[in-house]
PyMOL Python script that loads the backbone (N, CA, C, O; Angstrom):
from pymol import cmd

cmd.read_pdbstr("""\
ATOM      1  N   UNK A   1      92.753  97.417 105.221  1.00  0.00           N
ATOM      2  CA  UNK A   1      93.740  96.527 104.641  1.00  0.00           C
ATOM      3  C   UNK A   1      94.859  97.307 103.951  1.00  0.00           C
ATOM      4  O   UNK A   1      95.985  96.827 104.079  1.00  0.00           O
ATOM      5  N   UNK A   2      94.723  98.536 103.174  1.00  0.00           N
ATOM      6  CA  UNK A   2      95.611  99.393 103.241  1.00  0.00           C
ATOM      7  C   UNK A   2      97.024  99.440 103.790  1.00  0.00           C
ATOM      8  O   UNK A   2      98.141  99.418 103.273  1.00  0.00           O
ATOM      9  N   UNK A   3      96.697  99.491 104.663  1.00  0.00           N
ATOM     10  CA  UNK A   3      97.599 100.327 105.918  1.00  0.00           C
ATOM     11  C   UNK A   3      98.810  99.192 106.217  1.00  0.00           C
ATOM     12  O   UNK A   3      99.945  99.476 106.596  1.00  0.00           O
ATOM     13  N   UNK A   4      98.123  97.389 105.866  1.00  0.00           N
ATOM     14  CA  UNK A   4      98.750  96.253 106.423  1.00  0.00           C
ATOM     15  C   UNK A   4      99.874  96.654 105.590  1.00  0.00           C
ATOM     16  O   UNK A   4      99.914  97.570 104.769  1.00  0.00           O
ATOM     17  N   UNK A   5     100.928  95.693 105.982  1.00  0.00           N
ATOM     18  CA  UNK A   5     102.036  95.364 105.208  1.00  0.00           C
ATOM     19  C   UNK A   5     101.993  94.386 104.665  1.00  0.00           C
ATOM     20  O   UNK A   5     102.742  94.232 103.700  1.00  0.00           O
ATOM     21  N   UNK A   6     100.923  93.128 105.145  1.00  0.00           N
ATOM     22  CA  UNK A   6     100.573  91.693 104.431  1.00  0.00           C
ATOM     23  C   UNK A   6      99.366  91.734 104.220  1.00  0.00           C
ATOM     24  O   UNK A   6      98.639  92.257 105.064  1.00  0.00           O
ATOM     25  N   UNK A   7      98.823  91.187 103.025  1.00  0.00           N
ATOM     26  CA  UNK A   7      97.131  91.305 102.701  1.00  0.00           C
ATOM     27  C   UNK A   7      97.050  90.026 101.752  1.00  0.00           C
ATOM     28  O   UNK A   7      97.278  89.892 100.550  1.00  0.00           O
ATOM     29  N   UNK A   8      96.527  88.885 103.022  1.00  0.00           N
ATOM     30  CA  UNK A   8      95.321  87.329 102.628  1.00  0.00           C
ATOM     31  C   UNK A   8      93.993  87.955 102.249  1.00  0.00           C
ATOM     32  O   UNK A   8      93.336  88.712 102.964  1.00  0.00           O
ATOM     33  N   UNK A   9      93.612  87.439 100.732  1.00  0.00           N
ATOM     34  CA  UNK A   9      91.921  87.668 101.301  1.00  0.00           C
ATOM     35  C   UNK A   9      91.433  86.270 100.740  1.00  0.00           C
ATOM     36  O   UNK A   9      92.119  85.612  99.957  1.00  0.00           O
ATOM     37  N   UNK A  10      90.433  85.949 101.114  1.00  0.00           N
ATOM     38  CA  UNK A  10      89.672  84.685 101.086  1.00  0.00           C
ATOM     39  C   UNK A  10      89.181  84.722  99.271  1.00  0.00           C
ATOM     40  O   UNK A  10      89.266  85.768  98.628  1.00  0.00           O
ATOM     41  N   UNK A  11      88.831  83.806  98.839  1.00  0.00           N
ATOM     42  CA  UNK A  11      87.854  83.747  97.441  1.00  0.00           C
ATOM     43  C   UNK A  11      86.872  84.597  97.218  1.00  0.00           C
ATOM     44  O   UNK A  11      86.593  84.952  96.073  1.00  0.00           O
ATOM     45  N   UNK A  12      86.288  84.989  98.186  1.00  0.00           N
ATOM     46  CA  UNK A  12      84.805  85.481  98.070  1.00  0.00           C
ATOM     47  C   UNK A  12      84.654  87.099  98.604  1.00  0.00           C
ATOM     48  O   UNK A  12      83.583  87.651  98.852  1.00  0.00           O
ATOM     49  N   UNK A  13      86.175  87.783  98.726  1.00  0.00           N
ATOM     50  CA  UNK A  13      86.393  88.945  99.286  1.00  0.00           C
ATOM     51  C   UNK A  13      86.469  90.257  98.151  1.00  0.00           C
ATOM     52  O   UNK A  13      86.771  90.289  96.958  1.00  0.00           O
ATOM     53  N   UNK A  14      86.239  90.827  98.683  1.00  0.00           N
ATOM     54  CA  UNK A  14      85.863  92.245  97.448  1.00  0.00           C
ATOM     55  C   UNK A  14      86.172  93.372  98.500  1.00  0.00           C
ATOM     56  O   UNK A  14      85.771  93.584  99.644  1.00  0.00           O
ATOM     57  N   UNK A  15      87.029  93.995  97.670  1.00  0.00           N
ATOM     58  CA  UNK A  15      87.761  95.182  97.814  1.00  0.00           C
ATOM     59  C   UNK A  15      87.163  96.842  96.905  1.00  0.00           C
ATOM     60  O   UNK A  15      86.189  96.701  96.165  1.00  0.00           O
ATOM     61  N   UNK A  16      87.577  97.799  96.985  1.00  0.00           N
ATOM     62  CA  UNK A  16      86.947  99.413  96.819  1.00  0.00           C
ATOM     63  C   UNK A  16      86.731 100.223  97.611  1.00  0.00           C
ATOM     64  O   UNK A  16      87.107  99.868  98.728  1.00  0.00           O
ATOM     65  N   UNK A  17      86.155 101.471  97.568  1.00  0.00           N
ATOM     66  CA  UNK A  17      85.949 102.104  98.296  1.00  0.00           C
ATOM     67  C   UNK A  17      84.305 102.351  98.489  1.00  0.00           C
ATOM     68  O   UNK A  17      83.898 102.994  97.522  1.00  0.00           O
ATOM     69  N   UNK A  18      83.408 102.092  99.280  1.00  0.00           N
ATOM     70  CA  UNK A  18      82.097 101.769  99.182  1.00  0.00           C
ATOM     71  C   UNK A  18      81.671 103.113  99.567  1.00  0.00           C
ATOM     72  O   UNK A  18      80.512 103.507  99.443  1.00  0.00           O
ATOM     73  N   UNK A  19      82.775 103.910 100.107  1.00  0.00           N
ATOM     74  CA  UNK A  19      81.928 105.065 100.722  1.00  0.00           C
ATOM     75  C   UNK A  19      81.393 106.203  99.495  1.00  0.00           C
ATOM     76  O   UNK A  19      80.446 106.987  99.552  1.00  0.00           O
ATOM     77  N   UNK A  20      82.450 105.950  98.302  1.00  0.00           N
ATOM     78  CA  UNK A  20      82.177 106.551  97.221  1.00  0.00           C
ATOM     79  C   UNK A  20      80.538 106.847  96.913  1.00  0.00           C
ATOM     80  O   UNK A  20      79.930 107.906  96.758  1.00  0.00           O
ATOM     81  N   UNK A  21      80.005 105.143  96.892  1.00  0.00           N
ATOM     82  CA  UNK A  21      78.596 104.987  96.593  1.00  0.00           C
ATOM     83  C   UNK A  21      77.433 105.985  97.881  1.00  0.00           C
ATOM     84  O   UNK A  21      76.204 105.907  97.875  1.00  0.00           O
ATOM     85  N   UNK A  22      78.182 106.759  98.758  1.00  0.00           N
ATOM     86  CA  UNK A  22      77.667 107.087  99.911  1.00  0.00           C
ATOM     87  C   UNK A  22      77.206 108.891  99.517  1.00  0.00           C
ATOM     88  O   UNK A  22      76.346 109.657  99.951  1.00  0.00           O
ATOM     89  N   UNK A  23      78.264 108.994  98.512  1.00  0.00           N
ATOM     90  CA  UNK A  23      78.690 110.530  98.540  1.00  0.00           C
ATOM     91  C   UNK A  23      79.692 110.898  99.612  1.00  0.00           C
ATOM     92  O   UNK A  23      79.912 112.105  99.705  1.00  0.00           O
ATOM     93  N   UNK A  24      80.275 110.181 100.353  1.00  0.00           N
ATOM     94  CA  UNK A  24      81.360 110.817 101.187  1.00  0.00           C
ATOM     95  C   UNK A  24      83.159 110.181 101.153  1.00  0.00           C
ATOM     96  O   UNK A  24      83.523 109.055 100.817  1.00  0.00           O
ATOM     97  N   UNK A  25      83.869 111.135 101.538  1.00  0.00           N
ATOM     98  CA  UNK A  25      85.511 110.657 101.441  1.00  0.00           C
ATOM     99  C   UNK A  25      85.820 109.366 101.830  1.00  0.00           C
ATOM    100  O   UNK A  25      85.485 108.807 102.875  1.00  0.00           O
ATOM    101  N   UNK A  26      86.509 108.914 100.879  1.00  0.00           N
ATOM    102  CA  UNK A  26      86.948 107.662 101.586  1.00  0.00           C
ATOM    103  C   UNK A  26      87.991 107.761 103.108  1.00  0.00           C
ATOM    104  O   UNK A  26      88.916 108.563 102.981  1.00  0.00           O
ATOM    105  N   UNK A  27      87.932 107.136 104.304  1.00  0.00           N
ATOM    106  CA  UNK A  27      88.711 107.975 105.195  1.00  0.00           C
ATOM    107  C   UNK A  27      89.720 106.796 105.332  1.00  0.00           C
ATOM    108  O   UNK A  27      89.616 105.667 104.854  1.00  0.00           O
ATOM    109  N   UNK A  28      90.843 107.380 106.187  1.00  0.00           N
ATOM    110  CA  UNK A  28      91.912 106.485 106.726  1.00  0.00           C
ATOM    111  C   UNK A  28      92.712 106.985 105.864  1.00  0.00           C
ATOM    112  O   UNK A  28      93.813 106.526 106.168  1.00  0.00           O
ATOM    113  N   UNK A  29      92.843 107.751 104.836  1.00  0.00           N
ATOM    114  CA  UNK A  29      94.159 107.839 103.675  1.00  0.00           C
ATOM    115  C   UNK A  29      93.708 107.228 102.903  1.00  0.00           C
ATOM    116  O   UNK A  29      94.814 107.061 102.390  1.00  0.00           O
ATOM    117  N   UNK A  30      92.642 106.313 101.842  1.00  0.00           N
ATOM    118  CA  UNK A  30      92.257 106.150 101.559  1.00  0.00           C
ATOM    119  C   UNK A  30      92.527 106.612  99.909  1.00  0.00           C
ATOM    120  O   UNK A  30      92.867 105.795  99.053  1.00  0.00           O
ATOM    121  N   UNK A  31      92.406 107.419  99.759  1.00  0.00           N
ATOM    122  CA  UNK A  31      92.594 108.445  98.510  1.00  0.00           C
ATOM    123  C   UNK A  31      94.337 108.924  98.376  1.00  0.00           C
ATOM    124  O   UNK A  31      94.793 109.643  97.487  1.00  0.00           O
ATOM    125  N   UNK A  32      95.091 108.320  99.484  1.00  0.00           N
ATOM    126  CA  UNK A  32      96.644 109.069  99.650  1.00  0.00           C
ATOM    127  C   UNK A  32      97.180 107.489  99.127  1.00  0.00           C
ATOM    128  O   UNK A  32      98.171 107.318  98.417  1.00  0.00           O
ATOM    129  N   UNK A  33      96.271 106.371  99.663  1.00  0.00           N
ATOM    130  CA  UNK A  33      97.028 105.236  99.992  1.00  0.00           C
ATOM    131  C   UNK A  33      97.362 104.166  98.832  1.00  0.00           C
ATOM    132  O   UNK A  33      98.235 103.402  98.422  1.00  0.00           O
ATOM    133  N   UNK A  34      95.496 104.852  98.486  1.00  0.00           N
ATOM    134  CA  UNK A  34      95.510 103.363  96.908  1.00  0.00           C
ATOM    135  C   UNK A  34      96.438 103.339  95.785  1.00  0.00           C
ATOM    136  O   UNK A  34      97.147 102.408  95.404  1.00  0.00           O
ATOM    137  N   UNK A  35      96.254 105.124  95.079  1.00  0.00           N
ATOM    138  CA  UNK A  35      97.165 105.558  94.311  1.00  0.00           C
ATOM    139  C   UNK A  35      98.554 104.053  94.176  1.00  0.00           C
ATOM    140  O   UNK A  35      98.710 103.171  93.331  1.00  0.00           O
ATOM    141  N   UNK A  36      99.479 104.481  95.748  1.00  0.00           N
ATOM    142  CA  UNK A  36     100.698 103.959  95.599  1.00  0.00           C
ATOM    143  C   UNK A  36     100.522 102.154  95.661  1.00  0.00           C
ATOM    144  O   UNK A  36     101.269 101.238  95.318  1.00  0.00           O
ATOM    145  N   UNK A  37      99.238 102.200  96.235  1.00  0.00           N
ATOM    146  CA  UNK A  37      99.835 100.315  95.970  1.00  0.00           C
ATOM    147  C   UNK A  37      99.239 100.027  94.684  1.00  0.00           C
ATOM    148  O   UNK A  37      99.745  98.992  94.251  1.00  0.00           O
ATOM    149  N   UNK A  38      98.416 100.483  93.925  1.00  0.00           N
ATOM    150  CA  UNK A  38      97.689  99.961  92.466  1.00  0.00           C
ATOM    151  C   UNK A  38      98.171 100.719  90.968  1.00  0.00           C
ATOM    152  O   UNK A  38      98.116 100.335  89.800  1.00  0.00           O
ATOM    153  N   UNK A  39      98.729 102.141  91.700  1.00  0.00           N
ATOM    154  CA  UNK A  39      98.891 102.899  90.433  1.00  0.00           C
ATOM    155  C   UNK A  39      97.326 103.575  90.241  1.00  0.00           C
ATOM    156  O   UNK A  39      96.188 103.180  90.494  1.00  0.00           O
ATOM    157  N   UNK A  40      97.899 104.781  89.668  1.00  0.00           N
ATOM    158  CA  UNK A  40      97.463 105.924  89.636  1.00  0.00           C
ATOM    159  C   UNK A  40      96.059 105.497  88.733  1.00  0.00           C
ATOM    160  O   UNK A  40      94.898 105.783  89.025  1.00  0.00           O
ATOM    161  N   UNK A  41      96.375 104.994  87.963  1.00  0.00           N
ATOM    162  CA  UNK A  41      95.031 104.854  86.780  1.00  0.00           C
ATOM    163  C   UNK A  41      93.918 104.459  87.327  1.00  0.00           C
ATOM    164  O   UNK A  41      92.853 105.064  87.447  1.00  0.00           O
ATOM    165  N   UNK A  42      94.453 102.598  87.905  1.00  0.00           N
ATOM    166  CA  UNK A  42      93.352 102.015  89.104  1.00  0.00           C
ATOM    167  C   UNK A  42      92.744 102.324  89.776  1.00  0.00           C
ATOM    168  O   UNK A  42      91.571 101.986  89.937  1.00  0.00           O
ATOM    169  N   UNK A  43      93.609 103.352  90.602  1.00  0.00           N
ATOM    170  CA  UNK A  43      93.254 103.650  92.042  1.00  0.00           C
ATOM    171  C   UNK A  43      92.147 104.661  91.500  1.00  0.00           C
ATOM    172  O   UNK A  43      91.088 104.440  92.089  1.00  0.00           O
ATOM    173  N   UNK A  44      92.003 106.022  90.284  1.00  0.00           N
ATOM    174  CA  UNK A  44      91.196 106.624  90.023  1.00  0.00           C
ATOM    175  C   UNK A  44      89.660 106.296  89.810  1.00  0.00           C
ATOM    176  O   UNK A  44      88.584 106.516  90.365  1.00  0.00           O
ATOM    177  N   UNK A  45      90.190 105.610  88.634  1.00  0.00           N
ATOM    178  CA  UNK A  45      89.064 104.105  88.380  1.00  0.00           C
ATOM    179  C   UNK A  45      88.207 103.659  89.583  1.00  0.00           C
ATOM    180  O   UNK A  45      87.000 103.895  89.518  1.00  0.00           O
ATOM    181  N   UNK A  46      88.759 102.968  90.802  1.00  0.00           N
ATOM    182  CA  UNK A  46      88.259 102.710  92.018  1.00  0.00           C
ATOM    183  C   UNK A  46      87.278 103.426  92.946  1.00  0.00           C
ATOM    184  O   UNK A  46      86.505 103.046  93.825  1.00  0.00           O
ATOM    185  N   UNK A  47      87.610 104.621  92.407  1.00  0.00           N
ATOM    186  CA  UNK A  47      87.992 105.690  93.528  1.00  0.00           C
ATOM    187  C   UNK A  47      86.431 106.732  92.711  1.00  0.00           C
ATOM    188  O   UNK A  47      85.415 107.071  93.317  1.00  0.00           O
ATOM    189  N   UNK A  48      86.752 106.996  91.269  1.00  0.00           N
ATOM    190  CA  UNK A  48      85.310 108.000  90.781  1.00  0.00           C
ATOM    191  C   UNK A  48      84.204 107.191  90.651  1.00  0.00           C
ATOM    192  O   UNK A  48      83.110 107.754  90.699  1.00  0.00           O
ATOM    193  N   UNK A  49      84.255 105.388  90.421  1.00  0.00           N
ATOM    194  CA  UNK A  49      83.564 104.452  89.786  1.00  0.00           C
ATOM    195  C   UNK A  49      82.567 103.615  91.381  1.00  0.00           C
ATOM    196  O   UNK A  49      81.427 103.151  91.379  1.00  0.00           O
ATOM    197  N   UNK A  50      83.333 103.686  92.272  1.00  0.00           N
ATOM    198  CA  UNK A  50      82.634 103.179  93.762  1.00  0.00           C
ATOM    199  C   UNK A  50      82.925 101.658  93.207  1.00  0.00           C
ATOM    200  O   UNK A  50      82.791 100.801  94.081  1.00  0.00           O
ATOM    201  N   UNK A  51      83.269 101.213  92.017  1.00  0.00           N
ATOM    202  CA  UNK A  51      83.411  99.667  91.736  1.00  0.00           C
ATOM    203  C   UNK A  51      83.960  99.209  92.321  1.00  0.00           C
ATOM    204  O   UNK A  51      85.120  99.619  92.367  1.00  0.00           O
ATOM    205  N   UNK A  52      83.563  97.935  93.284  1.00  0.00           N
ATOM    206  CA  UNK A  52      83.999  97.047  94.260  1.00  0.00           C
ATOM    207  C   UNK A  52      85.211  95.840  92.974  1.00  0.00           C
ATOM    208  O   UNK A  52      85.015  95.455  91.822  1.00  0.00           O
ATOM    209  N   UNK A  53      85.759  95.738  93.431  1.00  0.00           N
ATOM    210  CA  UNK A  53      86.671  94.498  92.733  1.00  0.00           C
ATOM    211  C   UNK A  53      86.636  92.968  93.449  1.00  0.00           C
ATOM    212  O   UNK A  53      86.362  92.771  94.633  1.00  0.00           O
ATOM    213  N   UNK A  54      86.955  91.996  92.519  1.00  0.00           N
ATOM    214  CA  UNK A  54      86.850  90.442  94.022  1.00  0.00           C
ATOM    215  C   UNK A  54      88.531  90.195  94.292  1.00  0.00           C
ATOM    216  O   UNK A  54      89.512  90.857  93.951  1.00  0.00           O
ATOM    217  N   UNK A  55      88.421  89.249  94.870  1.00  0.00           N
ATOM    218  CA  UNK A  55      89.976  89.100  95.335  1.00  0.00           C
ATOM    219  C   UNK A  55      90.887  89.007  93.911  1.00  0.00           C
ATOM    220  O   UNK A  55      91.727  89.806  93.498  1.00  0.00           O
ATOM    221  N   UNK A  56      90.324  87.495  93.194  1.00  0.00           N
ATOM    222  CA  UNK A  56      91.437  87.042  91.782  1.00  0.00           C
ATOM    223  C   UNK A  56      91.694  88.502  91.359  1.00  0.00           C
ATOM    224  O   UNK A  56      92.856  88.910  91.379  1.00  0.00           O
ATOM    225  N   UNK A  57      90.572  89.415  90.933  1.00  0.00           N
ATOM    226  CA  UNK A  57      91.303  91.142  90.566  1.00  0.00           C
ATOM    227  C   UNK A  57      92.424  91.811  91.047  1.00  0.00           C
ATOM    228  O   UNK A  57      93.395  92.348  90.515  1.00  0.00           O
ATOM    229  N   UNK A  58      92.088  91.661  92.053  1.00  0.00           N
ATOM    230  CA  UNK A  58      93.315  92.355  93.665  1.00  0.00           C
ATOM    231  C   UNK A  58      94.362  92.107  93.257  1.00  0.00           C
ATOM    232  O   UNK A  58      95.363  92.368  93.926  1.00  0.00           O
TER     233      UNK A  58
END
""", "prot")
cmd.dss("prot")
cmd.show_as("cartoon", "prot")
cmd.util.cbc("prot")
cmd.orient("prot")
């Protein structure tokens, strides 16, 4: 969803990076991408924490 230029998500949709919880990189740009659409703080937050967010957050 990243990558879109338009992003619907339903009520019940949850966003993060899950691979965090894996031990491995988030891929696709992932780590290049969030930064610029959430800001730097968030995207860190997101990103060391594996915390999934729901849509109303988004």
């Amino acid at each position: 969803a990243m990558a879109c230029h338009l992003r619907i998500a339903a009520e019940g949709a949850r966003f993060g990076q899950p691979e965090i919880n894996l031990g491995i990189i988030p891929g696709y740009g992932g780590t290049q991408r969030l930064p610029r659409l959430i800001g730097i703080s968030n995207a860190l937050h997101l990103l060391l924490s594996g915390e999934m967010i729901d849509a109303q957050r988004a």
